[in-house]
N, C-alpha and C positions, 0 to 999 in steps of 0.2 A: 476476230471471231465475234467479238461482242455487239460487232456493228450488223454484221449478218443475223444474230439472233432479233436484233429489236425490228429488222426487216421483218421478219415471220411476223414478230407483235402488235408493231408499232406502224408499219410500210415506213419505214424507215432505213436507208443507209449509211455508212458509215460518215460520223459528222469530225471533224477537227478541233474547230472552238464552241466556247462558252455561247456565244451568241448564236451561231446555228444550233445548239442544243436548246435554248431556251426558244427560239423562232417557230419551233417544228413543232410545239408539244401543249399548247393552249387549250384544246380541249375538244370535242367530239371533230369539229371538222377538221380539225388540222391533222389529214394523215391517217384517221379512223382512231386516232388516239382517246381516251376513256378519261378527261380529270377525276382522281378522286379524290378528292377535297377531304372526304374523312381518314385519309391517314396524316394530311400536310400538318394537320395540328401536333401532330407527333415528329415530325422532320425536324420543327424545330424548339423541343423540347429538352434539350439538354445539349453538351460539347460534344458530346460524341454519338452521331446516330449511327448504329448497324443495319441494315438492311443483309438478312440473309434467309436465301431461300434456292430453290432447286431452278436449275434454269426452265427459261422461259415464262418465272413466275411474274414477270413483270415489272421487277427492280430497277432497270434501266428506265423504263417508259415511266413509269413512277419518279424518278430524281428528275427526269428534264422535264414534265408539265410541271414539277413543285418549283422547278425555278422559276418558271417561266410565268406560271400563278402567281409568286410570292413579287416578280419585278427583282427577281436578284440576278439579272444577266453577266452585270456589270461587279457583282461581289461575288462571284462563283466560279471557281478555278476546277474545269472538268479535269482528270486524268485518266483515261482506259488505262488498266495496266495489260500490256500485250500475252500472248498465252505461252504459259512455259515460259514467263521473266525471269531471268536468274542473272541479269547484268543490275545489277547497284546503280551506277552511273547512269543507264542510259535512259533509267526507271526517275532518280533523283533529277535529274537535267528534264527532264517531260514535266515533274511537280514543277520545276522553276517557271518552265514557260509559262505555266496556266496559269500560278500567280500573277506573275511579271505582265499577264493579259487583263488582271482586272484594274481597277482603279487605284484603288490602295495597292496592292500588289507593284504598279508600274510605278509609283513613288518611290515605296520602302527598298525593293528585292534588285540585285546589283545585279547585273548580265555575268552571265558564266558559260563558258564555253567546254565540249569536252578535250581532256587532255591525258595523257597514261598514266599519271601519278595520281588522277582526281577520282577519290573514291568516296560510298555514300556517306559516311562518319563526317568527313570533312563536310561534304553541302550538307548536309544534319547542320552542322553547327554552325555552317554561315549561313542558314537560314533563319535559325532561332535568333540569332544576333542580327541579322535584317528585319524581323519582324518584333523584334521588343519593343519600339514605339508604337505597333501597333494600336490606334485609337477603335477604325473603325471596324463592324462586324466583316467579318471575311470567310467564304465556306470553302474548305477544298474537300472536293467530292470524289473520293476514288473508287472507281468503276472495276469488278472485278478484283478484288484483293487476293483471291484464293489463288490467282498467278503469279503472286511474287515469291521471292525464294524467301528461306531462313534470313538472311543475312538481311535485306529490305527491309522484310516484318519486324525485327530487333532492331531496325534505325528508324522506322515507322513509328515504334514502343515507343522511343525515347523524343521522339520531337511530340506525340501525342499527351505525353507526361508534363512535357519543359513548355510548352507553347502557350504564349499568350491569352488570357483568359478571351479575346476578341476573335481568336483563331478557332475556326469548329468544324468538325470532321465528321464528313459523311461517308460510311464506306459498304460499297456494294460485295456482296460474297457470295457463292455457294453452297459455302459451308463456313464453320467457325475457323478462326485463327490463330495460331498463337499471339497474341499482341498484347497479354498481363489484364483483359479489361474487366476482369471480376473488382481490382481495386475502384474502378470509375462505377463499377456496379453498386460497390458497399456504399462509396462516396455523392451518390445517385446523381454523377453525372452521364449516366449510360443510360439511353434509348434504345429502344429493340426493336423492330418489325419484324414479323420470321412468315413463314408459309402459312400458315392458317391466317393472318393480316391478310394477304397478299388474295386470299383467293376471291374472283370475283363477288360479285353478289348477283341477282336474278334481274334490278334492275341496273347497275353497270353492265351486265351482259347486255339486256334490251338497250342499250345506250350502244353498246358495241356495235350490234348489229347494223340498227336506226342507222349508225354513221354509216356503213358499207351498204346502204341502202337495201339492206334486206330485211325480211317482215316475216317474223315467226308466229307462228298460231299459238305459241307456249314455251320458254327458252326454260324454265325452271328445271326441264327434267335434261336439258343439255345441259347444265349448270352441274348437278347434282352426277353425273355423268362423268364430266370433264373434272368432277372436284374443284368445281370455277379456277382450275390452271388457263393463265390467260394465253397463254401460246396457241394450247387447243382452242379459246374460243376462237382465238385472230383468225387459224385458220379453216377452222368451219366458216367462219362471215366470209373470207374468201371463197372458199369452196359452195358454200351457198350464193354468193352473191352471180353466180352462171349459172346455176343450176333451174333446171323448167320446175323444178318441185322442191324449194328450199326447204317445208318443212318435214318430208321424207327422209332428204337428206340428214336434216339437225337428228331424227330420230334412232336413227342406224350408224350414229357417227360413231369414232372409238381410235384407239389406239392401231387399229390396224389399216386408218385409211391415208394413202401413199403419202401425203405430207405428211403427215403426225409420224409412223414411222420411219420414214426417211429422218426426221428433225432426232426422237427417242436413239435410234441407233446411232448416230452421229454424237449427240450429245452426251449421252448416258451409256449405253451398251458396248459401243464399240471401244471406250475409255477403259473399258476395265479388263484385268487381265485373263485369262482363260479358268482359271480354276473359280474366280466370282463370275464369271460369262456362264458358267455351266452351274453353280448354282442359283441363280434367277430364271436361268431359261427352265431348270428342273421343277423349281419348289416353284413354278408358279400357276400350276395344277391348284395347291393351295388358296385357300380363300386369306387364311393368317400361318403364318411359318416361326416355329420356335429353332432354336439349334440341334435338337436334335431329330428335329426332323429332316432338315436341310440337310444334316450328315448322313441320315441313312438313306436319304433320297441322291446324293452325289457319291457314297460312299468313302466321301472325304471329312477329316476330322476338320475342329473349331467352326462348324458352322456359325455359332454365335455370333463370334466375335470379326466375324465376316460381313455378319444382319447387323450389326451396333456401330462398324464402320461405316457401314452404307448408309444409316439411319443418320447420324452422324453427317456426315459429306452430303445429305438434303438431296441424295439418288435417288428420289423416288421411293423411298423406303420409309414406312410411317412404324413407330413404335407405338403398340395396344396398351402396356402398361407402364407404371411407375417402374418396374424393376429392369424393363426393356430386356423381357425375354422374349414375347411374341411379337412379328412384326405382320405389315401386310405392303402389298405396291399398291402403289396408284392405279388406279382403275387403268387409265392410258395405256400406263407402260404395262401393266399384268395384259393386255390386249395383245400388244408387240409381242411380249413376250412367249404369251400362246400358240402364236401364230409362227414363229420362229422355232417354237419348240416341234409343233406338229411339222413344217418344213424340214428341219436339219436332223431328228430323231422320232418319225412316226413310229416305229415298232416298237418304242420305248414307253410313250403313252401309257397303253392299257397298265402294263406293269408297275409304273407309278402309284396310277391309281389306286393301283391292288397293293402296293405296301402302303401307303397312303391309309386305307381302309383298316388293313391290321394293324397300325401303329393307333391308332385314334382311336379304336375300337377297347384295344386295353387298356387303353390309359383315361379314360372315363368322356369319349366324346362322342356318345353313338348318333346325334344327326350327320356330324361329318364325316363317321363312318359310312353311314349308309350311303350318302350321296356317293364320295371313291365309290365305295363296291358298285352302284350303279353306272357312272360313269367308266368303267371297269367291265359293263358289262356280266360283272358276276352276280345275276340276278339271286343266286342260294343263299350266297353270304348277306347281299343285300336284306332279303327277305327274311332270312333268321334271325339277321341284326337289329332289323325293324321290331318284329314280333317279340325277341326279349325285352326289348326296350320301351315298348309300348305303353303299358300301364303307368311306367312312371313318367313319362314324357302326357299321357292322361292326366295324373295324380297332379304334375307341376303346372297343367293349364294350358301345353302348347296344341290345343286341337291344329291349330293351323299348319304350324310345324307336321303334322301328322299326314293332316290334308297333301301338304305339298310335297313330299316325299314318298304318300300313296300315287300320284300324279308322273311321278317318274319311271313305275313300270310299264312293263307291254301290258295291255288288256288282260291277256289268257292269264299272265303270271297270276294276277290275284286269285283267282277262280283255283287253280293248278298246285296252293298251298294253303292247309288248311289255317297255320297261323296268318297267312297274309288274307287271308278270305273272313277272318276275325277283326283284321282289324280294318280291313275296309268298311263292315257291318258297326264299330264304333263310331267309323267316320261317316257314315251315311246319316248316322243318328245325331251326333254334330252337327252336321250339315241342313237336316231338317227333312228328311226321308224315313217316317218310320219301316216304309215298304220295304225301299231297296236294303235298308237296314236288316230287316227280316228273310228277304233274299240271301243275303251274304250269307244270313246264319248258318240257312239250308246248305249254300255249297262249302262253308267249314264244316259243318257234319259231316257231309258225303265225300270230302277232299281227303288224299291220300294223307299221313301223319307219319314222318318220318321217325322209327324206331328211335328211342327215349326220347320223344319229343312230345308222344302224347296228352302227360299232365300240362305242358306249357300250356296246348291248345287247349286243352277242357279248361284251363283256368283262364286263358280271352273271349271262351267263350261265355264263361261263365261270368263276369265282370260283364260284357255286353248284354246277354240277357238280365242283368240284373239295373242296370239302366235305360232296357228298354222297358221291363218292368214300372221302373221311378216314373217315365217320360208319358207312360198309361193313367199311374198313380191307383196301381195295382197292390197296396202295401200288400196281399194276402202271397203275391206272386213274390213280392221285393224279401219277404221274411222268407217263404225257399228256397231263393238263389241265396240269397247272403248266408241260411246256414249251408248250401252246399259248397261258396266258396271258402267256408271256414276249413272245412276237410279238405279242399284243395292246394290252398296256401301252402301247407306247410309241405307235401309232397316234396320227396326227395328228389324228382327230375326237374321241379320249377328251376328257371336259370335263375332268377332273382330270388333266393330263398329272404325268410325275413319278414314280408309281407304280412303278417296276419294282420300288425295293427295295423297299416295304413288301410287293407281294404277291413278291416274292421271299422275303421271311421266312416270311408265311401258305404258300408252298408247303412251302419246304424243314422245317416244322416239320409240317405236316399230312403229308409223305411219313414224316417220324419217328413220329409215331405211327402210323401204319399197319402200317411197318416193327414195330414192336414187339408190336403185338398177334400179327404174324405173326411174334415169335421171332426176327425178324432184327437182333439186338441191337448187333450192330456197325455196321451198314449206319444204323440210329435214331439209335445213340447220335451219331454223326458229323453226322448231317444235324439232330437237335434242337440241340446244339453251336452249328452254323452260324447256323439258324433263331433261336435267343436271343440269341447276339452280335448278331446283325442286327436282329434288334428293340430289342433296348437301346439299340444307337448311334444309330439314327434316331427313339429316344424311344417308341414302342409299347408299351407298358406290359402292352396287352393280351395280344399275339402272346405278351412274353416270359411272361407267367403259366403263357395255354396253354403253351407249351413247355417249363415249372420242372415241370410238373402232369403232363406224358407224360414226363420225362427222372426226373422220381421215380417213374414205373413201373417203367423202365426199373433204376432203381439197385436196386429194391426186391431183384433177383437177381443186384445184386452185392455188396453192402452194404446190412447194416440204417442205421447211421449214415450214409452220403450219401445214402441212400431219405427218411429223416428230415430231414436239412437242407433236400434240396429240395421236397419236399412242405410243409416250416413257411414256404419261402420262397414259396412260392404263394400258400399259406391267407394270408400276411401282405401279399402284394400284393392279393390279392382282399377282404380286411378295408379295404385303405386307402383302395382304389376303388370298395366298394361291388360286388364282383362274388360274394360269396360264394354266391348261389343260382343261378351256373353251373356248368356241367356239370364244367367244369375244377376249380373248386373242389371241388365232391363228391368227383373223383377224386381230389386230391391228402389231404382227411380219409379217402378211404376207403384211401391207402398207410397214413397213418397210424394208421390204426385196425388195418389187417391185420397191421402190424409185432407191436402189443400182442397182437393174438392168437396170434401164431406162438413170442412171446415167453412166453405163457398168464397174460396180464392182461386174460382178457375183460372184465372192470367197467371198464377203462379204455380200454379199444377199443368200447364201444359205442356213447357219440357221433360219434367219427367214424362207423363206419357208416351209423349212422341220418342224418347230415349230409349223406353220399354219397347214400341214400337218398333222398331228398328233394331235389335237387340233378338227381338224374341220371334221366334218363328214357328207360326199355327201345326205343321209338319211335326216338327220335331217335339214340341211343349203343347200338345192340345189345351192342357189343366191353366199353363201360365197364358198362351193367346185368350183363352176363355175372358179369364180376366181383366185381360188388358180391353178386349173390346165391351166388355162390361164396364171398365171405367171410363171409355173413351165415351160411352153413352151417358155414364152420369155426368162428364164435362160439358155434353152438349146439354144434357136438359139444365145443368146449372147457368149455361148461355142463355137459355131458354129459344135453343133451336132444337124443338119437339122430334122432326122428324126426322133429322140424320140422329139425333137419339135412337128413336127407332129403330134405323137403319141398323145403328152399333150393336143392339138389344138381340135383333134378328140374330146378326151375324156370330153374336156370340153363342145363341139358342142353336145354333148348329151344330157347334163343335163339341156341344154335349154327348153326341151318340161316338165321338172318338176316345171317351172317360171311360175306362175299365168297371169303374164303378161310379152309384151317383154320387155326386159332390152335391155340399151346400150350396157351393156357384153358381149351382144348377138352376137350384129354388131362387137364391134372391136374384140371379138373373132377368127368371122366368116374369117374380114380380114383379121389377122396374117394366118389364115391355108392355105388361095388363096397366101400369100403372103410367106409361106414356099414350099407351093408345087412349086411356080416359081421359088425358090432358087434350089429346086431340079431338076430339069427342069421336071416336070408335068405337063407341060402348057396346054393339054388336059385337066386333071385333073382339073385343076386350072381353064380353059374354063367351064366347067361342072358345075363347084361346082358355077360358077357365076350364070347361067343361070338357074341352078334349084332354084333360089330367087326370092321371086316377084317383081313387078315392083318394088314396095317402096323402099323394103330394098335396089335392086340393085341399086337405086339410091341414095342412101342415102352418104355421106362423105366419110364415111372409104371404104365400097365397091368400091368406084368412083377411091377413093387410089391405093386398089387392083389391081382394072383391068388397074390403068396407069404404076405400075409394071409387070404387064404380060404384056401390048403390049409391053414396054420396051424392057421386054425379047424377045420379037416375034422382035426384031430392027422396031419396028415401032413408033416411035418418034413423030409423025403429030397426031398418035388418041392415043396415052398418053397424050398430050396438051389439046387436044380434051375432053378429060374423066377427067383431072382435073380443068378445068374451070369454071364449076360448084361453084366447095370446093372454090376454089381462089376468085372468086367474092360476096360469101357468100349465093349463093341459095341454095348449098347442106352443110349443115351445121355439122361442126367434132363435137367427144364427145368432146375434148378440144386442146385447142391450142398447144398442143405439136404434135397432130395431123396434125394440119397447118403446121408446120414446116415441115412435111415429105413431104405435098404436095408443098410446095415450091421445095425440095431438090429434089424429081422427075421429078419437071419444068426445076430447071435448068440442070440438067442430059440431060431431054431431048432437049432442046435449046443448050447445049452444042455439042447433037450428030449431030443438023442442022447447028451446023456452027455462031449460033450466039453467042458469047463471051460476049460480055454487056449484052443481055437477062438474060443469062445464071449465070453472077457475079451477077444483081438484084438479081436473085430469090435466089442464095445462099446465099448471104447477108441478106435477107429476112429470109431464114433458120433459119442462125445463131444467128439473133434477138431474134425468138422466141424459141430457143435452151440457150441459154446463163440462162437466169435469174436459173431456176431449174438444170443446167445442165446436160440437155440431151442430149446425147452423142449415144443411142442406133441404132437411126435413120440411124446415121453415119457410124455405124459397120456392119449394115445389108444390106446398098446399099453406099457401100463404092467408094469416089470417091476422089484416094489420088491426082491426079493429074491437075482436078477443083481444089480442094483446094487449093495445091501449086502454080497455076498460080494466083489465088484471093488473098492470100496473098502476091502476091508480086507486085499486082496493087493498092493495098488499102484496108483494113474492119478495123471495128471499132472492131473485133475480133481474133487479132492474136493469143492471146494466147488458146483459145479456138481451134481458126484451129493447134497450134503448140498439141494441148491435143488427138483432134483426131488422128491428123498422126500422135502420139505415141502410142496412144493405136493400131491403125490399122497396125502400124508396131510390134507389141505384147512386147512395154516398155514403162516403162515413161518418159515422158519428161528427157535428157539429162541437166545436170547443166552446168550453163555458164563455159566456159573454164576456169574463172579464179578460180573455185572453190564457191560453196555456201558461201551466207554471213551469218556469226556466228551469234546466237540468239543475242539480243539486249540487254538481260541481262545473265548472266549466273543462267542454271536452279540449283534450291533447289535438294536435296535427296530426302525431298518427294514428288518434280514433276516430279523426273524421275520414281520413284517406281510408279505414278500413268499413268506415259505416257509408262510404260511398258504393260499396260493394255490398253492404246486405239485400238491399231490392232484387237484385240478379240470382239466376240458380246456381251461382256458381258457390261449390262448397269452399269449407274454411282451408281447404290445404291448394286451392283453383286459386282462390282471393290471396293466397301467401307466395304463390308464382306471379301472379300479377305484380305483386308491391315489392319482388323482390328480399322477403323477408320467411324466418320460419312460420312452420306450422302452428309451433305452441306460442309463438310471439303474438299471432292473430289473435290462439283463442283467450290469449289472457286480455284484450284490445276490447274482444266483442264482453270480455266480464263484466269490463270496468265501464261499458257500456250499458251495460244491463243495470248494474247498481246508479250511474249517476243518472238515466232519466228513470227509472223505477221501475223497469219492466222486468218481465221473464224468458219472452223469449225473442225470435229473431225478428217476428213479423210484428211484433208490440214494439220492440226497439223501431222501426221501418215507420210504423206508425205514429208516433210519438213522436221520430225527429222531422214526420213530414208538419206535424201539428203545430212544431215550434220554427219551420221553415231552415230547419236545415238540410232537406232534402226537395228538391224538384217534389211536388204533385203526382200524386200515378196517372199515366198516359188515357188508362182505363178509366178515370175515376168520375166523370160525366157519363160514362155509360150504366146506364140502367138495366139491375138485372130483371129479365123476364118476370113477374108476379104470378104468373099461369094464365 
């Protein structure tokens, strides 16, 4: 039997001695056979290696390349044991031979012949007394163990115990044995390989293939498929290796194509007895199977203990947890199985599914409910199942989940119920459709509402409109729905009573953001505040991200560092959860990428960007795409590429008219575009784009900014003074004081071009004031004035080092180190604070960089402390900076590049 398996794996037949075992198995060409060298280290690692795993894992093909790798032809004593061995003798007289064929072996071991009285106790012990002078290394390799009887495996025990330290044992198996080996375990002479070892990898698969001279466009998802079971890849390369379309084939392969099930039913399926026949074919409907599922799907008791033998015995049967109560098959065989199942019991199908769905259902699993009752056909249950479960399947973050289970109705169905026409309308708005979102609404209104079901549906709907409300940044709409889901919540037909506080969190943090795109910062910051605490303490993970993600908007114009903490705190719950290609998360990289820019480390602000990018979608977040193309234009002009600035400035001036209300986005958007078309010299343009504002806006801060840039440009210096006296005295009031500072730095531009030098030092003094705390640097690069500043530092500021930061950036380097050379850190760094400060330059956060090195989260951040204190910095990009200064980091790639001056 074992000779035919390694056929299918190996193109292999059945071999006799040692020396054809080791002849056939060298490496890709020999046979289509795969070496792989990273387990052999493990072969010979201790006395006794096991090798156990499910057939056709590859155990066989695995022992003859490692001999034949290793040069141990001649010291390896094979044994197959035959199937269903239960003769002693005939099993012990097979070990003699294979010794007696090696080197050592043909020395020490006496010839024995069989005889009626010769039983395996006796050659047990004249074998151990044949081999006590054993000098040299000697392997015997037994092939299949799980075919010998009780009585073998207890004389097996006892030569494995007594045997020569030279003596060392390989044994291939299926499953586990009785053979006592927990004591060789404790005594760590026991080596393991089990089925997850065994399974391919993506490039031993492409090595597979290579050999049967087949050429895949992409094997990784036949890998991930096959659960790299080397049986199935062998014979996909075969079955590809004729085929006029190898990689169609690879794509559609499975458990149900005529080798692979011919091989699974012979091996596995047909081995077992009818009451484990009929529960694999039953439960394999199932994606994971516990025992009491399996019982009520056979109607036969101990299903468990049916799942934990099979798991056990390496049939295909994988256990989910520590306590091995859930199990799942292997992709392959749940294929067979399928396929077997719909063949010998179609009418039984549907019904499956449908206890399937009510089992799961009450016991707390409604996506695999809904799938059963789909797959079942019972599109009601389906649908009701969805629609209760909705919100919290929202609340937990699974949009997707949502998506793909709306996906598995008919069309009409959606439309045909008004809870399913709710939650289509959530998922449109996910998806980035405010339209179709709005559509849905329409036909859950109009849709029929089955008697006591009506409060469910006004409360999805009412939770939808109140995020299509947020998605506007409508707070005046977000405060109506949220008090009207208040009085819906609690109704006595909602299927999920209980609610109030969790969608009391989802309101009061969706009314924060809203609040904040509309500039009402105080009114946000109070109500996100609330909205977080309250998601924290009732465990929403979700609510709290979104609301870490809108409260680091918020900080962004109060503080560059709390804008920072809260936004790493986002990105770090949305790494842990798996949420990072939400919208939430795009926002909180693209806080953090606009900090770098404002700060003028565009090379370090541009993954966030582009993460925000990709994340966030113009459809669905008008308020947040605003933004994002608003910063992606201040990364160009910090490039000092003017006109895809431009570009960004436009593109995000559009998506103004999809704002419910105006936002301050609006205004400092408006001014950067006035304020790149003067860079461009569009001062027409730039004239135009002022005057088609109305009064307000044009009076407003940043506008007032604008136009004291263009007269600038027009050399008129008397009504730039003029245009920003206003901002300066505080009747036209900025979005925030980083703001101020540009209208200082315009002041004194312009005082400086009439000749007054004191005016002209105040107002950049003043600048520099309110530049300094966040380190904003951007102001400086876009209306650069290297020669104001060199004369101001050399009359007096309380900010040279700062003026020395600009005029290196604007000279496109860093700051040069004092002549006499940088001062050496104050301690000398550890190995693991250089491994970890290898990784500050990169955007990868601190819990990114602790997957990297293998180590924890808090391990890093205490790594990057002791950093910060031994070269004197504060933060991560002064730490980057410093160790490039003392030359323990490479140079920035960027750092000959000069930024644009204007």
């Amino acid at each position: 039997m074992w000779g035919w398996r390694d056929a299918m794996i190996g193109t292999m037949g059945p071999v006799a001695g040692v020396g054809a075992v080791a002849g056939d198995a060298a490496g890709p060409g020999a046979g289509g056979v795969v070496s792989r060298p990273r387990l052999f280290g493990r072969l010979g690692a201790a006395r006794v290696i096991v090798v156990s795993a499910a057939a056709g894992s590859g155990k066989t093909v695995l022992l003859r390349s490692w001999i034949s790798g290793a040069g141990l032809a001649g010291s390896a004593a094979w044994v197959p044991a035959g199937r269903g061995e239960r003769d002693p003798q005939r099993f012990w007289l097979s070990v003699l031979a294979a010794l007696r064929a090696t080197a050592a072996g043909s020395v020490l071991i006496r010839e024995l012949t069989a005889a009626p009285g010769l039983d395996g106790w006796v050659i047990t012990e004249r074998l151990l007394a044949d081999l006590a002078p054993l000098a040299d290394r000697l392997w015997l390799v037994i092939d299949d163990v799980h075919e010998l009887g009780p009585e073998a495996l207890a004389q097996l025990e006892l030569l494995i115990m007594r045997a020569p330290p030279e003596l060392r044992f390989v044994l291939a198996t299926r499953h586990d044995v009785r053979l006592g080996l927990h004591r060789l375990r404790l005594e760590g002479e026991l080596a393991e390989i089990r089925g997850p070892d065994l399974r391919f990898t993506a490039a031993e698969a492409a090595e597979l293939f290579a050999a049967a001279g087949v050429e895949l466009p992409e094997v990784a998802p036949l890998v991930a498929r096959t659960e790299g079971w080397a049986a199935g890849l062998r014979l996909a390369a075969l079955a590809a290796a004729g085929h006029e379309d190898p990689g169609r084939l690879a794509a559609e392969f499975s458990g149900t194509e005529r080798t692979v099930a011919e091989y699974l039913l012979a091996e596995v399926l047909d081995r077992q007895p009818e009451p484990v026949r009929r529960l694999l074919l039953r439960t394999s409907i199932l994606e994971r199977v516990n025992g009491e599922l399996a019982s009520l799907l056979t109607g036969d008791s101990g299903g468990e203990r049916v799942l934990q033998d099979l798991e056990a015995a390496n049939a295909f049967v994988v256990a989910l947890d520590a306590g091995r109560s859930w199990f799942r098959y292997h992709q392959m065989l749940a294929d067979l199985l399928q396929l077997e199942l719909r063949r010998t019991e179609p009418d039984q199908v549907a019904g499956l599914h449908r206890a399937a769905a009510g089992w799961l259902a009450g016991h707390g699993y409604p996506v695999e409910a809904v799938r059963h009752a789909q797959a079942a056909g019972d599109w009601t249950r389906a649908g009701r199942l969805l629609a209760d479960h909705w919100t919290g399947l929202y609340l937990d973050g699974q949009a997707a989940v949502i998506h793909e289970l709306l996906a598995g109705f008919p069309a009409g169905q959606l439309a045909a119920d008004a809870g399913l026409a709710a939650v289509a309308a959530g998922d449109e708005l996910a998806r980035g459709s405010l339209e179709a979102s709005e559509r849905y609404l329409g036909l859950a209104e109009q849709a029929p509402t089955p008697p006591g079901r009506q409060g469910q549906a006004q409360l999805l709907l009412g939770i939808v409109r109140l995020l299509l409300a947020r998605q506007r940044g409508d707070p005046a709409a977000v405060a109506e729905e949220a008090w009207r889901l208040h009085s819906l919540a609690e109704a006595p037909e909602v299927v999920q009573p209980g609610l109030g506080e969790e969608l009391g969190a989802l309101a009061l943090i969706s009314l924060g953001s809203a609040e904040s795109w509309a500039a009402r910062f105080a009114e946000a910051e109070r109500h996100l505040e609330q909205g977080v605490a309250l998601a924290r303490r009732i465990g929403r993970a979700y609510l709290e991200f979104t609301g870490l993600a809108y409260q680091a908007v918020i900080a962004f114009h109060q503080s560059f560092a709390l804008a920072l903490e809260r936004g790493m705190q986002a990105v770090e719950l949305a790494e842990r959860h798996g949420w990072t290609d939400e919208p939430a998360a795009g926002l909180a990289s693209l806080i953090v990428g606009g900090l770098l820019v404002w700060q003028g480390r565009p090379e370090e602000a541009e993954p966030g960007i582009q993460q925000a990018e990709r994340a966030l979608r113009a459809e669905a977040d008008p308020a947040s795409a605003l933004i994002i193309r608003s910063n992606s234009g201040l990364l160009e002009l910090a490039r000092g590429r003017d006109a895809d600035a431009l570009a960004a400035f436009q593109a995000a001036d559009r998506l103004a008219a999809r704002l419910a209300e105006p936002s301050m986005l609006v205004h400092g958007n408006r001014s950067f575009l006035v304020q790149t078309l003067v860079r461009l010299g569009e001062t027409e343009r730039a004239e135009q784009a002022l005057a088609a504002l109305g009064d307000n806006d044009r009076g407003g801060g940043a506008m007032r900014i604008s136009l004291a840039a263009l007269r600038l440009a027009q050399d008129n210096p008397h009504q730039a003074i003029a245009a920003l006296a206003p901002v300066l005295d505080g009747s036209a009031p900025v979005l925030w004081l980083a703001w101020l500072a540009l209208a200082f730095l315009l002041e004194a531009i312009a005082r400086d071009a009439l000749g007054d030098p004191a005016a002209a030092g105040r107002a950049v003094e003043r600048a520099l004031d309110l530049a300094e705390p966040d380190g904003v640097l951007l102001w400086f690069v876009l209306h650069p004035t290297p020669g104001l500043l060199e004369r101001h530092a050399r009359h007096g500021t309380a900010h040279a080092a700062l003026i020395a930061d600009i005029l290196s950036l604007l000279a496109g380097r860093r700051s040069a180190p004092p002549p006499a050379g940088p001062q050496p850190p104050l301690e000398p760094l550890s190995d693991s604070e250089i491994r970890v400060l290898r990784y500050l330059p990169t955007n990868l956060s601190v819990r990114e960089i602790a997957r990297e090195l293998y180590v924890s989260h808090n391990t890093v951040k205490t790594h990057i402390s002791h950093l910060y204190a031994k070269l004197g910095t504060h933060t991560r990009a002064e730490v980057v900076a410093r160790a490039r200064a003392l030359g323990l980091l490479a140079p920035s790639p960027l750092r000959s590049q000069a930024a644009r001056p204007g």
